[in-house]
Structure formats: C-alpha cells, structure tokens
C-alpha positions in Angstrom: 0.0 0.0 0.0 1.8 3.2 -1.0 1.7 6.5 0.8 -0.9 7.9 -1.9 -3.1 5.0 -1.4 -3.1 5.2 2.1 -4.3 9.2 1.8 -6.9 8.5 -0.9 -8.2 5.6 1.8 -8.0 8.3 4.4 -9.9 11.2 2.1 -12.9 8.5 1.7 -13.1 7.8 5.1 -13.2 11.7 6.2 -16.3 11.9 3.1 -18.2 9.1 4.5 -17.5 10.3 8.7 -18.8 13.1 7.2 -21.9 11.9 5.0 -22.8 10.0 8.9 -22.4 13.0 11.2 -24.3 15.8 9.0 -27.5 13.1 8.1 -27.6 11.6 11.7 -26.9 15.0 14.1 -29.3 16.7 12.5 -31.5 19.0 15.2 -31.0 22.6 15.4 -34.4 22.8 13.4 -36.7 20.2 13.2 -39.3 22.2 11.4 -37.1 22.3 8.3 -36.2 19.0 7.7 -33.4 17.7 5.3 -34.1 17.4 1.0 -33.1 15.8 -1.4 -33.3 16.1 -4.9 -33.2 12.7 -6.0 -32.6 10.3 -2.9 -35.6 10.3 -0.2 -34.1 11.3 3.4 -34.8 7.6 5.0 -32.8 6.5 1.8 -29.8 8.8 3.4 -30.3 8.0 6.7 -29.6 4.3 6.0 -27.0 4.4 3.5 -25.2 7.3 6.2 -24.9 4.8 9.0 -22.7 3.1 6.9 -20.4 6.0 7.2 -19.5 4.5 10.7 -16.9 2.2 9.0 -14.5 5.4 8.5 -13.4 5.0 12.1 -12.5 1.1 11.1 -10.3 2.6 8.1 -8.7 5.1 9.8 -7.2 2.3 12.8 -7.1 -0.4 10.1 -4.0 1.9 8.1 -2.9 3.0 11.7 -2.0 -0.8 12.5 -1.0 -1.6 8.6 1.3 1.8 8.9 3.1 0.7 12.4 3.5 -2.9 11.4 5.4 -1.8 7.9 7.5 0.6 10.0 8.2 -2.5 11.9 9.7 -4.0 8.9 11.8 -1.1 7.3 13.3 -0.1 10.3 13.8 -3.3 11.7 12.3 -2.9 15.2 13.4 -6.1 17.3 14.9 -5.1 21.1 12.8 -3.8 23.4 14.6 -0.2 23.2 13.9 0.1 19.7 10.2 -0.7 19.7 9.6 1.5 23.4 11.1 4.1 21.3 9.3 4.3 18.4 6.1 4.0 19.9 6.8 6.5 22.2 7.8 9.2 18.7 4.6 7.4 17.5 2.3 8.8 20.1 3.6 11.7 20.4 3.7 11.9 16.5 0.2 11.4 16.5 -0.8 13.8 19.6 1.2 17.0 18.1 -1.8 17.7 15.6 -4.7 17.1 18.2 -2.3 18.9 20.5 -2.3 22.3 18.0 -5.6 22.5 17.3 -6.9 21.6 21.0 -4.9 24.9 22.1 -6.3 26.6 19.3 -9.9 25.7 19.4 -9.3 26.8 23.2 -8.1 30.5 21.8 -10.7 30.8 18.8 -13.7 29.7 21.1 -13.7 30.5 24.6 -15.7 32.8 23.8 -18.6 31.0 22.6 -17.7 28.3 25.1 -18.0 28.6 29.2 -14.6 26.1 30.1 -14.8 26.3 33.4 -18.9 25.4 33.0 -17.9 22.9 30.9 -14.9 21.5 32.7 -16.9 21.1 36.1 -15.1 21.5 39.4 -12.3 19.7 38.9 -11.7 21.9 35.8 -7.8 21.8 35.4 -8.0 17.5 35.4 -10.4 17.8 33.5 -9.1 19.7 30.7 -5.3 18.0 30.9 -7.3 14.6 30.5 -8.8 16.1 27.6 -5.5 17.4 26.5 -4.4 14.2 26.8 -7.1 12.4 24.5 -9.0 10.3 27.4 -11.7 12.5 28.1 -13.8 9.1 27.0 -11.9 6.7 29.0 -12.1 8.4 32.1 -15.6 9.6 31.3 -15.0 13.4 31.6 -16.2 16.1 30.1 -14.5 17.0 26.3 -14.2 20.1 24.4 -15.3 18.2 21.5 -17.1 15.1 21.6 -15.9 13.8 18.3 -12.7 13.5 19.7 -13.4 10.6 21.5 -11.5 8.8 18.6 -8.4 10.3 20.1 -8.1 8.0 22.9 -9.0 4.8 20.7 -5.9 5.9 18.6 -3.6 6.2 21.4 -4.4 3.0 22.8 -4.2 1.3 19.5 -0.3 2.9 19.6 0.5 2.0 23.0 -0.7 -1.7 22.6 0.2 -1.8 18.9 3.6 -3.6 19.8 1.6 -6.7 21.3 -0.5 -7.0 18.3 2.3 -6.9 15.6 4.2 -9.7 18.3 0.7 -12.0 17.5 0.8 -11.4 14.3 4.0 -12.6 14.4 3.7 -15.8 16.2 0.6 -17.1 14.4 0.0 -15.2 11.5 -3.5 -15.2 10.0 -4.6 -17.1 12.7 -4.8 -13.7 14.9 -8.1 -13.0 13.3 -10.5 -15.3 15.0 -8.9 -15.2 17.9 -9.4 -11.5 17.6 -13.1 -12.1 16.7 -13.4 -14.4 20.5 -11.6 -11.8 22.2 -14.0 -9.0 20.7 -16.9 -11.3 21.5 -16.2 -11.5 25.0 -15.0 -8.3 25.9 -16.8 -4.8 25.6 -15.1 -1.2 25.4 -14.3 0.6 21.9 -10.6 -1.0 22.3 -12.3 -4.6 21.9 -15.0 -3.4 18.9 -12.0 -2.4 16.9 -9.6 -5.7 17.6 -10.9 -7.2 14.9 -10.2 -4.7 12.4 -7.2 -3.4 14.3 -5.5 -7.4 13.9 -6.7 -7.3 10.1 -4.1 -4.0 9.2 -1.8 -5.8 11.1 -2.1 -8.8 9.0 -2.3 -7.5 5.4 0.9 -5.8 6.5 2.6 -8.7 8.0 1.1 -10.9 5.1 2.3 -8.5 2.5 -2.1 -9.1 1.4 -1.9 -6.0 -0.7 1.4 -6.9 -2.4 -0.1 -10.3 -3.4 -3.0 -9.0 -4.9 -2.0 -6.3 -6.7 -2.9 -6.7 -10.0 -2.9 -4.5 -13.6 -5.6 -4.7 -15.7 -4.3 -4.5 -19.1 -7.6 -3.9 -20.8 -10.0 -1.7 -23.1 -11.0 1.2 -21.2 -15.1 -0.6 -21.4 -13.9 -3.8 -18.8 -12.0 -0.9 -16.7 -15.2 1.0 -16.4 -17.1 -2.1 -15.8 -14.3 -3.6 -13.2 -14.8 0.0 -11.2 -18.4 0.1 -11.5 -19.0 -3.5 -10.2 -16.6 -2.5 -7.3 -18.3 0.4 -6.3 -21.2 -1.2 -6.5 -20.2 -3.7 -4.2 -19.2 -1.1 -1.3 -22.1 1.0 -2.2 -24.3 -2.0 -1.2 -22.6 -3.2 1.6 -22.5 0.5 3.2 -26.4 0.3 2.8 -26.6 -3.1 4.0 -24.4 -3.4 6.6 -26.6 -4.5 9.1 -29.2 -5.8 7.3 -27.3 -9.4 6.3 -24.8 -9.8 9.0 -25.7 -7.9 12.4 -22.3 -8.9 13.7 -19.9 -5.5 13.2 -17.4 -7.7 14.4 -17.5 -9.5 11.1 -19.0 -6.8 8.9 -16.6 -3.7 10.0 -12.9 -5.8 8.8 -14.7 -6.8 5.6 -16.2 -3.8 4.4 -12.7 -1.6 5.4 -10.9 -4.3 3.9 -12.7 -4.0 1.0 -12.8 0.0 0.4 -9.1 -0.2 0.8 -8.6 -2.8 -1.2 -10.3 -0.9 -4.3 -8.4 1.8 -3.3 -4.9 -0.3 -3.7 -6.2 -2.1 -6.6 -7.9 1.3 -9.0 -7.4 4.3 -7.3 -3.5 3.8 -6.0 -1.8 4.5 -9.1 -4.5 6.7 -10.9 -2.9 10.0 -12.2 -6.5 10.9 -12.6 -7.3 14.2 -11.0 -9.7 13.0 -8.5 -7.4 10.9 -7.3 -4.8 13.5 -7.3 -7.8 15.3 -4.9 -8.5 13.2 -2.8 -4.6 12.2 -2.2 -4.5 16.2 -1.0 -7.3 15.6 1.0 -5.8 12.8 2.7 -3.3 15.0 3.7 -5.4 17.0 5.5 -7.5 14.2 7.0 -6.4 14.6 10.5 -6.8 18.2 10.9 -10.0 17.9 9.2 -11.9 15.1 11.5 -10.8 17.7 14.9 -12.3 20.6 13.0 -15.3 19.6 11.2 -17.7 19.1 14.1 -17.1 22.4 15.3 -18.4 24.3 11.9 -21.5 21.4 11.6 -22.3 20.6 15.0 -21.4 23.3 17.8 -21.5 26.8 16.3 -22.1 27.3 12.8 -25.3 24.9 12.2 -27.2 27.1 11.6 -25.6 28.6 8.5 -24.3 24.9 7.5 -28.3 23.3 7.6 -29.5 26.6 6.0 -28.8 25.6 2.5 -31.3 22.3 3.4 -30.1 19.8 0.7 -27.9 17.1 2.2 -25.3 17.1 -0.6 -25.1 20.8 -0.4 -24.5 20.4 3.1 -21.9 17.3 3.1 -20.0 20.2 0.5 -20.1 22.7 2.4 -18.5 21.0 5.8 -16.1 19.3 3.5 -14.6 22.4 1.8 -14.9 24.6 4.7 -12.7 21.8 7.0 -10.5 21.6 3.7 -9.8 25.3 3.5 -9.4 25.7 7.3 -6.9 23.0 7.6 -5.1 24.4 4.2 -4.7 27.6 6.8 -3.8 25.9 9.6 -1.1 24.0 7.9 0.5 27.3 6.8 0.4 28.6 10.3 2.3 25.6 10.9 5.1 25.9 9.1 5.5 30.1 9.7 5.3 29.2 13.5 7.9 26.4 13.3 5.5 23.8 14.9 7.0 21.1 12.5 10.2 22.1 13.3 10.0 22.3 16.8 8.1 18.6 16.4 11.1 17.1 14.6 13.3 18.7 17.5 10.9 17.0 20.6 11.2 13.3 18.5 14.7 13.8 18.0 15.3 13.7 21.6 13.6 10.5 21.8 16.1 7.8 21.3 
C-alpha cells in the first residue's frame, strides 16, 4: 500500500464520517427537515450509518502503517520498539495537541470552560488534553474526539499485536473475533479490524494481490463500477445481512481499501490526485469539522437544506481551514519544533 493510497483511503473515510455525522446530528431545526433532490431522506439515513466504517479505516491503516515501520526499520529489542512507539504517540498527539490549544483561543468565547470543565476543571481539561476525556468519562471540548483515545491506545498496545501477528500469523483473526466477542469497550470493537491491518501488512495481502488490468477502457469502467457497486451495497446493507460488526466492519474496510490499492493507488487521474491532497489534511480535518457542523455554525451549514449541499459545504470549509492551519504551521515552526521534541527520543 503506498503512501498515496493510504491518503486517498484516508480522504474516503473523512467523506463518509462526514456523510454520517451531518445526516444523523441533524437537530437545530426540526421544522425544516433535510431534502433531497433525488434520494428520499430515510434513503440517506440508512446508506449514512454506513459511514461509521470510517473510524475502522482510519485504525485499520494506523496498525497496517506501524507494522510496515516494523519492517523497514527493523524494530526487534525492546529499546527500539519502546522508542518508536513512544515518537509514534507523540507523532500522533502533536496535531490534536495544536488544534486543542487553538480551538481553546478561537472559542472560549462562545464556550463557558470552566462550565464545561466542572469543578475539577484543570484534570479535567489536561485529560482532555491528553485524549481520554472518554476513558475516564470526563467532560470534552469536543465530543468527536473521543476517537483520540481509541488511537492512542491502539499505539500503546500496537507492539503486542504486531508480536501475534507474528507468532501465528492469519490465525490472529479469529482469535481476535473471540476476544472482541467476549470483551466490551471501543478498544475490543475495533480488535478485529485493528488485527486485520496488522495482517495485510505482516502478510504483505496488498502486495499479493495487486494486479494491472491491461484492458479496453469498457472492462476498466465495468471492473470499477461493479466494485463500487459492491461497497455501495454493503455501506447500505451493513446490518441488514450480517448484524455482527465484528464481522462486517474488517470486511467492508478491507474491501474499500482494497479498491483503493487495486484502481485508485496508481491513478494519475485528477480525482485521485484530490482526494490524495485531502488525505493529507485528513487529521486536521476530522478535529475541525464538528465544530463548523455541530457546535456553532449549524445554523448557517443546515441553511442551504439539501444534504449534498450540506456534506459540501462542511467538506470544503474543513479543507480550506486546515489548508490555513497547515501554513500557520510551518510560519510558527510547529514542525520544526516537532522534529526537534522526537529527535530527543532515542
């Protein structure tokens, strides 16, 4: 899986967290419901909970990514791996970091902290900081940043899952599936999927199935279109076949990736050329959205009514906003004062 098709998987994922978040925290106005042109609301609604399978992508690549590092850097004493994860989490934690401080700045105004916060309002806030705001079931700036603390604990326990991997290969998976079964929390919803990066990286599954379709451009379109298909369908019918998410969430991610490796990886097309640039901005773009949909500009965003128009309009206002706040970056020296901080860790 190359870099580009990881960032293309990671654009999808932000459109369809996206597509399920705008449909499904609708409320500000119940007396002007959501249109559609074409596609009746209930039609939406279903297909949108489907959109849930963006936080299986997103730690599905997270596990594939570590596992490959594991590899090219040739990890093996305990010094080396203890050290990389620990530039791994903080790798991770510099963006939320940034724009935690900054959403702090821009809306403390619209936001009472201490209110929010509670008594114990300086805990509170560091475990917030910190990501964990779910785990220890405190209050959080943002609710859609829950995801944070999944992420760090899928770094911090990401060296015992590559070590399985290791040991028994392919065989991980249902003994993934068991654990999952038998133990609740969002760590254990996710093993599943969080075993199945490891093993397409360990596996090398993308690398065996990559294939070139040397055809006419008519069994190209029809290869894509029966592909998309495919996703489309299982997005709508997720639930509706298999109620076990256990089973349904490492197929369906597996499967959007896997298109993406297979078409969409070495397309110089210019959507994927777009959506590899939105993949870039994929993390700052998942901490920001929910403040422009959800928490304080709602009202304009469910103004213009059509859901499409809406989905648009969160999309390229999280786009540009990131685009800005990656150029604050680099004139504050945030990426070089990153580089410095992991340097030190050794």
């Amino acid at each position: 899986m190359s870099k580009k098709g990881t960032n293309i998987s990671k654009a999808l994922a932000i459109i369809l967290m996206m597509v399920y978040h705008v449909v499904n925290f609708y409320g500000w106005d119940q007396e002007n419901p959501l249109r559609e042109l074409f596609i009746p609301y209930a039609r939406w609604q279903q297909f949108s909970i489907g959109g849930q399978i963006c936080v299986s992508i997103f730690l599905f690549l997270t596990m594939y990514g570590i596992t490959k590092q594991y590899h090219k850097k040739q990890l093996k004493t305990g010094d080396q791996i203890t050290a990389y994860t620990i530039k791994r989490y903080f790798s991770l934690m510099f963006n939320y970091w940034v724009v935690f401080v900054l959403s702090l700045a821009v809306f403390h105004t619209k936001t009472d902290i201490i209110a929010l916060y509670g008594e114990n309002t300086i805990g509170n806030l560091l475990i917030d900081f910190l990501g964990l705001s779910t785990k220890f079931q405190t209050p959080s700036f943002n609710s859609t940043w829950w995801f944070m603390g999944m992420a760090t604990l899928t770094v911090v326990f990401s060296p015992l899952m590559v070590l399985l991997v290791k040991k028994i290969g392919m065989i991980a998976l249902p003994f993934a599936y068991f654990f999952a079964f038998w133990f609740a929390g969002s760590f254990a919803d996710y093993f599943v999927v969080l075993i199945a990066g490891t093993c397409f990286a360990e596996c090398e599954i993308f690398e065996k199935c990559k294939i070139k379709i040397k055809t006419k451009n008519i069994i190209k379109v029809l290869y894509h279109t029966m592909y998309i298909f495919l996703i489309f369908f299982m997005l709508y019918e997720r639930d509706s076949i298999i109620t076990d998410r256990n089973i349904t969430n490492p197929i369906l991610c597996c499967t959007i990736v896997l298109y993406v490796h297979l078409f969409l990886s070495s397309s110089t097309s210019y959507v994927s050329k777009f959506l590899d640039f939105v993949g870039n901005h994929s993390m700052n773009m998942f901490l920001i959205h929910t403040f422009i949909y959800y928490y304080y500009y709602s009202k304009f965003v469910y103004s213009f009514q059509y859901i499409s128009l809406i989905i648009f309009v969160v999309f390229f206002i999280s786009l540009g906003i990131s685009v800005v706040l990656e150029m604050l970056k680099k004139i504050l020296g945030v990426y070089a004062l990153k580089e410095m901080v992991l340097s030190k860790i050794k």
